[in-house]
MARLOVEX-884733 format. One line per 8 residues: number of its first residue (from 1); their letters; for each residue x negated, y, z of N, C-alpha, C. Coordinates in steps of 0.1 Angstrom, whole numbers, plus 5000, padded with zeros to 4 digits. Each point is the difference from the previous one (the first is absolute). Example, Ala and Ser with C-alpha at 12.3 -4.5 7.8 and 13.67 -1.06 7.14 Angstrom:
2
1	as	4868/4943/5078/5009/5012/5000/4991/5012/5000; 5004/5011/4993/4991/5011/5000/5008/5011/5008
// end
This chain:
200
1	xxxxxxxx	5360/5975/1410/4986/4999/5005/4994/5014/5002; 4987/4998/5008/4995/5017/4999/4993/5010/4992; 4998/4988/4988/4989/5004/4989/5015/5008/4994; 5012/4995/4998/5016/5003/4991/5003/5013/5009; 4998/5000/5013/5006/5016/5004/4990/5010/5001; 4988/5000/5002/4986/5005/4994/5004/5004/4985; 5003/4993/4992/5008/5006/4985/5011/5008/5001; 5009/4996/5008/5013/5011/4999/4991/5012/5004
9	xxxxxxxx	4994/5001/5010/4998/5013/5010/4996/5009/4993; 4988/4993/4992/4988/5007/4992/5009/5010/4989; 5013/4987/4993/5007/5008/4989/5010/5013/5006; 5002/4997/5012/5011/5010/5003/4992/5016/5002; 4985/4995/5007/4993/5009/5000/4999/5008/4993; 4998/4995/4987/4997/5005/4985/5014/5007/5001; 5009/4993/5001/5015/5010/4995/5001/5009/5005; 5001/4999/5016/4999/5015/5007/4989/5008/4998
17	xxxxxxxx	4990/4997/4996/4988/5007/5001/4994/5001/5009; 4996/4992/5011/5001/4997/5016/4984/4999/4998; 4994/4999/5009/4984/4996/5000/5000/4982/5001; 4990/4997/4996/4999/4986/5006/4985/4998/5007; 4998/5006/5007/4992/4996/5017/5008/5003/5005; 5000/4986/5000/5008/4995/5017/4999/4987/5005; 5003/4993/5006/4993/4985/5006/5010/4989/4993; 4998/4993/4993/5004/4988/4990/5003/4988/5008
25	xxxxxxxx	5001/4997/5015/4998/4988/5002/5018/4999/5000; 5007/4989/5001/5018/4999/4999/5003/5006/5013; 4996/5000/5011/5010/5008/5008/4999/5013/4999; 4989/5005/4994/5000/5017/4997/5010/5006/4991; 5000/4989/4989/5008/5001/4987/5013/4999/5005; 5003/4991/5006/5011/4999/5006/5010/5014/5006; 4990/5005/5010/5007/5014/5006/4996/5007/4994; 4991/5004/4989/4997/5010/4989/5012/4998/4994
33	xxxxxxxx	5009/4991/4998/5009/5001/4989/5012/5005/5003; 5000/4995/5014/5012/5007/5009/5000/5014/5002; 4989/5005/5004/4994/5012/5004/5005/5014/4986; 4995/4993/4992/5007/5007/4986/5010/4998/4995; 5010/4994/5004/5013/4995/4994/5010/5010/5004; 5009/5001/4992/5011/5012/4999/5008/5008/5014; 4999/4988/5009/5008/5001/5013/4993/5007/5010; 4983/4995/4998/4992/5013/5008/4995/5009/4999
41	xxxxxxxx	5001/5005/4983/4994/5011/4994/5013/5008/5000; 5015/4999/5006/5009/5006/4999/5000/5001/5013; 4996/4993/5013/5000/5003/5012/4987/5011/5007; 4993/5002/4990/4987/5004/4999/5003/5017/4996; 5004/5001/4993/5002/5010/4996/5014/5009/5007; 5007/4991/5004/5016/5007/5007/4993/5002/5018; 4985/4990/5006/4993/5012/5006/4997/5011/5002; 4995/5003/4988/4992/5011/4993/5008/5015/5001
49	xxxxxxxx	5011/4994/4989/5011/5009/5001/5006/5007/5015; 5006/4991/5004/5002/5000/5017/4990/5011/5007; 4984/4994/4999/4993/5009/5004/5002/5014/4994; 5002/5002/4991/5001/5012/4994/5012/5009/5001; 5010/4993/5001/5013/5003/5003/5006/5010/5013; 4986/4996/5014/4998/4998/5012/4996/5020/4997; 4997/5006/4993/4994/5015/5000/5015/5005/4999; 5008/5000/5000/5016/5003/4997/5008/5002/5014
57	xxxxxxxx	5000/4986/5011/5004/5003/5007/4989/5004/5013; 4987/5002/5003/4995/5001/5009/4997/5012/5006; 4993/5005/5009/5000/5009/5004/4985/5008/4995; 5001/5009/4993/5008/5007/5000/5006/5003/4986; 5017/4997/4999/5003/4997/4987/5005/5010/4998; 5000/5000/4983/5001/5010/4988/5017/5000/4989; 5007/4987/5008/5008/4992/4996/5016/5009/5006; 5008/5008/4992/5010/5006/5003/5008/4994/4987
65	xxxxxxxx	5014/5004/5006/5014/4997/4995/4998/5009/4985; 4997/5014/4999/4995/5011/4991/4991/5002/4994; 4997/5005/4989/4986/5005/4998/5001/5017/5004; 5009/5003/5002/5003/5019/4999/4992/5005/5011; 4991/5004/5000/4994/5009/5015/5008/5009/5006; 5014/5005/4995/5003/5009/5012/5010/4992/5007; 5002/4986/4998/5008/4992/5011/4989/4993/5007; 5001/5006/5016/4990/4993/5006/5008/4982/5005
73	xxxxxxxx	4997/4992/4991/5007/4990/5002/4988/4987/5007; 5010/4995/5006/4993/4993/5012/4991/4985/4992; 4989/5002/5005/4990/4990/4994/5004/4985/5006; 4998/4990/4990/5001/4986/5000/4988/4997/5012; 4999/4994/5010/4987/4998/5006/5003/4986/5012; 4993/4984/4996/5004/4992/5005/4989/4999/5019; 5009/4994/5004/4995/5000/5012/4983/4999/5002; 4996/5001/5009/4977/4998/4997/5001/4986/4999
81	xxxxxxxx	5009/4991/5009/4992/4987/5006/5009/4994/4985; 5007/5003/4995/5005/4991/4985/4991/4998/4992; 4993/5017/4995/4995/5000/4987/4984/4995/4999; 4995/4997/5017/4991/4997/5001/4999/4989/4999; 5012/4990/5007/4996/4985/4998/5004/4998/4986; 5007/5001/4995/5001/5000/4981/4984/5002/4995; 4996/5011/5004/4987/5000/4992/4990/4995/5004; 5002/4991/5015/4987/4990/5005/5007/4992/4995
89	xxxxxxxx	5009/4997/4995/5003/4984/4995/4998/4999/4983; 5000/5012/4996/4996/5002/4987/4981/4998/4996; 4993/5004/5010/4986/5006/4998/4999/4984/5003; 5007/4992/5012/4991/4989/5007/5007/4986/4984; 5011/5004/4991/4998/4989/4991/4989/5003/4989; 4998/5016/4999/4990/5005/4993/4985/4992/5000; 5000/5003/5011/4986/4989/5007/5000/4989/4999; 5012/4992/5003/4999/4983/4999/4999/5000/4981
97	xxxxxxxx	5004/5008/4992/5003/5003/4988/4979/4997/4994; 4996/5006/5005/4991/5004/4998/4990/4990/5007; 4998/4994/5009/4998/4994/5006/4998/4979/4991; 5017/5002/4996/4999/4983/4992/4997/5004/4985; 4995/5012/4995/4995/5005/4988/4981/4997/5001; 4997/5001/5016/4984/5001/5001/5000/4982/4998; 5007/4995/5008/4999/4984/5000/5003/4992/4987; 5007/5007/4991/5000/4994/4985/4987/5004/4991
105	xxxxxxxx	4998/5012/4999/4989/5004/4993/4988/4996/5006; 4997/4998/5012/4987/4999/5009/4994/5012/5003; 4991/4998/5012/4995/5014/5010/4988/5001/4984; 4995/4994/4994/4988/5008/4989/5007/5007/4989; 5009/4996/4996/5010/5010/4991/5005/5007/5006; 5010/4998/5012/5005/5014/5003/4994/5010/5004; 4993/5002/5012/4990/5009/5001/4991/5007/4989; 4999/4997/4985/4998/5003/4989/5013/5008/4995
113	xxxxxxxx	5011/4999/5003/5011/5007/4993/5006/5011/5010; 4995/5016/4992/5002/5013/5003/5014/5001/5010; 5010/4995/4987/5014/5001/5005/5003/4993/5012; 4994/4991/5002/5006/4990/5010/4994/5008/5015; 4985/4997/4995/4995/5012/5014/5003/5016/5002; 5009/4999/4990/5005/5015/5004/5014/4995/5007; 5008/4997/5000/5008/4997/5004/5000/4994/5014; 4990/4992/5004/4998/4993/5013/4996/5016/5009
121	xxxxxxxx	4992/5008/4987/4995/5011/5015/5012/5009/5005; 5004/4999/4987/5019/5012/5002/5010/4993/5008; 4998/4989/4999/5009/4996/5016/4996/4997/5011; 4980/4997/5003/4999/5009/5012/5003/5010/5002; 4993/5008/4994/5002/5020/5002/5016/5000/5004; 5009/4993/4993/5016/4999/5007/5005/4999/5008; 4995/4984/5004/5001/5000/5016/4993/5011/5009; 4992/5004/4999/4989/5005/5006/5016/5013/5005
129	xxxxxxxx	4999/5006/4986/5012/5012/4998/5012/4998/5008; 5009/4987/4999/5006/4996/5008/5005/4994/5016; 4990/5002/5004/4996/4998/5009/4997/5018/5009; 4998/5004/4995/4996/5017/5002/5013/5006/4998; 5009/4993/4996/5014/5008/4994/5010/4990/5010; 4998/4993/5005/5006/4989/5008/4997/5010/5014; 4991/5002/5003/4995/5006/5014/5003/5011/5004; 5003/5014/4991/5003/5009/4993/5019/4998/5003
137	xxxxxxxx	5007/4992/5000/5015/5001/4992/5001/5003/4991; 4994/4999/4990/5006/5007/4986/4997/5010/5000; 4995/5009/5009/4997/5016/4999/4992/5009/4989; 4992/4992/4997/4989/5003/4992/5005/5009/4989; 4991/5008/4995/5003/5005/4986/4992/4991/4985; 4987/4997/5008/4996/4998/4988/5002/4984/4999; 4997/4990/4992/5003/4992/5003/4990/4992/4981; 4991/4997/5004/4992/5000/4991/4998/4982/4989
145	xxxxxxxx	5011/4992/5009/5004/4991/4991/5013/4996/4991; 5005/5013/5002/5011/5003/4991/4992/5004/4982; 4987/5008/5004/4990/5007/4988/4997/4982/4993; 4995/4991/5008/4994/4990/4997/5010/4989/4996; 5014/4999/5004/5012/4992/4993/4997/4999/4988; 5000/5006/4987/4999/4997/4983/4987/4996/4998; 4992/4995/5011/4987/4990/4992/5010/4989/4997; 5009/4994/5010/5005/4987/4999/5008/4999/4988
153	xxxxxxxx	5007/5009/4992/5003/4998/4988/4990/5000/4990; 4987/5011/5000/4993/4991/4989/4992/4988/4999; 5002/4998/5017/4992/4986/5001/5008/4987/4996; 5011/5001/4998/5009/4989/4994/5005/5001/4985; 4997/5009/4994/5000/5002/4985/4989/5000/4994; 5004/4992/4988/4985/5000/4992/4998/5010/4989; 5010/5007/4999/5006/5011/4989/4992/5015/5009; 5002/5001/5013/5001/5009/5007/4980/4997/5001
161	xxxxxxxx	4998/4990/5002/4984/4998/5003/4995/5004/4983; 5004/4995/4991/4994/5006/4989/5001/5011/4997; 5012/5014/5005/5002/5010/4997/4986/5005/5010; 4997/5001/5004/4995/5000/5013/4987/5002/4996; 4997/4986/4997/4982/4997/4994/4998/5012/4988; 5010/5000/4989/4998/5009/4989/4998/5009/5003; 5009/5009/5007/5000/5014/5007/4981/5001/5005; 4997/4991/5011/4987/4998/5002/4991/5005/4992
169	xxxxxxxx	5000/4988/4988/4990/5003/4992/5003/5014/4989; 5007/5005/5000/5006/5015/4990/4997/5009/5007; 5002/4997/5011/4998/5018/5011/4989/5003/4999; 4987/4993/5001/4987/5013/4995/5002/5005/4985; 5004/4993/4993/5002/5009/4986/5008/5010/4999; 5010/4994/5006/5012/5014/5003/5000/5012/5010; 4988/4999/5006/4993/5010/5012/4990/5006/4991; 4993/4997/4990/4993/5007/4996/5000/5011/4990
177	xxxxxxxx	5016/4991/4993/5004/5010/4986/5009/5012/5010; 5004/4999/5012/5010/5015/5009/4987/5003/5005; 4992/5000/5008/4985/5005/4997/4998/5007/4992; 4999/4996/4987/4996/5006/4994/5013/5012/4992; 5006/4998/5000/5014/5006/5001/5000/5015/5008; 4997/4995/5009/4998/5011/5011/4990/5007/4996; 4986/4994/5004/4988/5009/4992/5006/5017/4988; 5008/4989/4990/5003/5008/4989/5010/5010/5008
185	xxxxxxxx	5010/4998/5005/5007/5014/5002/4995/5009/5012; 4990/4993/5008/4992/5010/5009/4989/5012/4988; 4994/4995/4992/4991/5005/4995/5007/5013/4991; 5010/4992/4993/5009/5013/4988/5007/5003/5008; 5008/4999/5017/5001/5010/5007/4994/5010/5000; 4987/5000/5004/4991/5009/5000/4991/5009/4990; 5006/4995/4987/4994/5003/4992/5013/5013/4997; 5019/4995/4999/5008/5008/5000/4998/5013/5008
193	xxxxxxxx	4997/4996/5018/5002/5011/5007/4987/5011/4998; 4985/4998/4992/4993/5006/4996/5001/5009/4984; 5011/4992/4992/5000/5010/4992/5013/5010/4997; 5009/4990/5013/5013/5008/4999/5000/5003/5010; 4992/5012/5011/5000/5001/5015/5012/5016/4998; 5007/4993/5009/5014/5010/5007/4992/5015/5007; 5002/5011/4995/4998/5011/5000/5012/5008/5008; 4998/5001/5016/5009/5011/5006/5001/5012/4998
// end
């Protein structure tokens, strides 16, 4: 019944530590359950990877037979029109990814969650990028959604989202004690070079 899978969801929630806003009615529950199940959180992530994998062979790659600099050994670098459709086919399941995540949670939750709208803007800005690097051949040097690739890993870890938030909330404390850190060896700098001043 739906009141019995409304109970599983709720507990599994609790196990994974998952949120629970999201829409309760049985067909949500239904692809909510799929949606989380082992087959697509393994499919989900071997995107990801892929995507990331994709800085290895592209142009302009970094990817040699050596590490020794004085062999000028010939760089790994896959054709433009490969590496490109690999990574529109990666960004566009990113989107659909993202996309049946807004339709489970609902447009008033999602648009409330940081990570999710960070992620919908990083794969515009992508296409956007890819599309400019499409027109281009691959010529480009800079290529500024390769910088934006590792949102997608902490947006799929909840380990990597708490490391994340902590760091958050520590870094003014931890900005203020090297501040003040600094303060101290600028000042007894100055206090050394005044009473120990170098005499030519």
């Amino acid at each position: 019944s739906e009141t019995f899978l409304q109970a599983v969801v709720f507990v599994e929630d609790a196990y994974y530590y998952r949120s629970i806003q999201h829409n309760i009615e049985a067909r949500h529950l239904w692809l909510y359950r799929k949606y989380h199940s082992t087959v697509v959180i393994i499919f989900r992530h071997t995107v990801i990877t892929l995507l990331h994998l994709l800085a290895f062979v592209e142009y302009p790659s970094s990817l040699t037979i050596t590490s020794d600099p004085r062999l000028q050994a010939e760089r790994t670098t896959w054709p433009c029109w490969l590496t490109q459709l690999i990574e529109f086919v990666c960004l566009a399941l990113l989107l659909a990814d993202n996309s049946v995540r807004a339709y489970l949670v609902g447009r008033y939750y999602f648009v409330r969650q940081i990570w999710d709208m960070g992620a919908i803007l990083i794969i515009s800005i992508s296409f956007i990028d890819w599309t400019v690097s499409s027109a281009l051949s691959c010529q480009e040097l800079i290529r500024f959604r390769r910088i934006l690739r590792p949102y997608f890993i902490l947006q799929n870890s909840s380990l990597m989202k708490k490391i994340v938030n902590c760091l958050r909330r520590t870094l003014p404390e931890v900005m203020s004690i090297l501040l003040l850190l600094a303060l101290h060896l600028y000042v007894f700098t100055l206090f050394g070079m005044l009473l120990f001043p170098v005499y030519e």
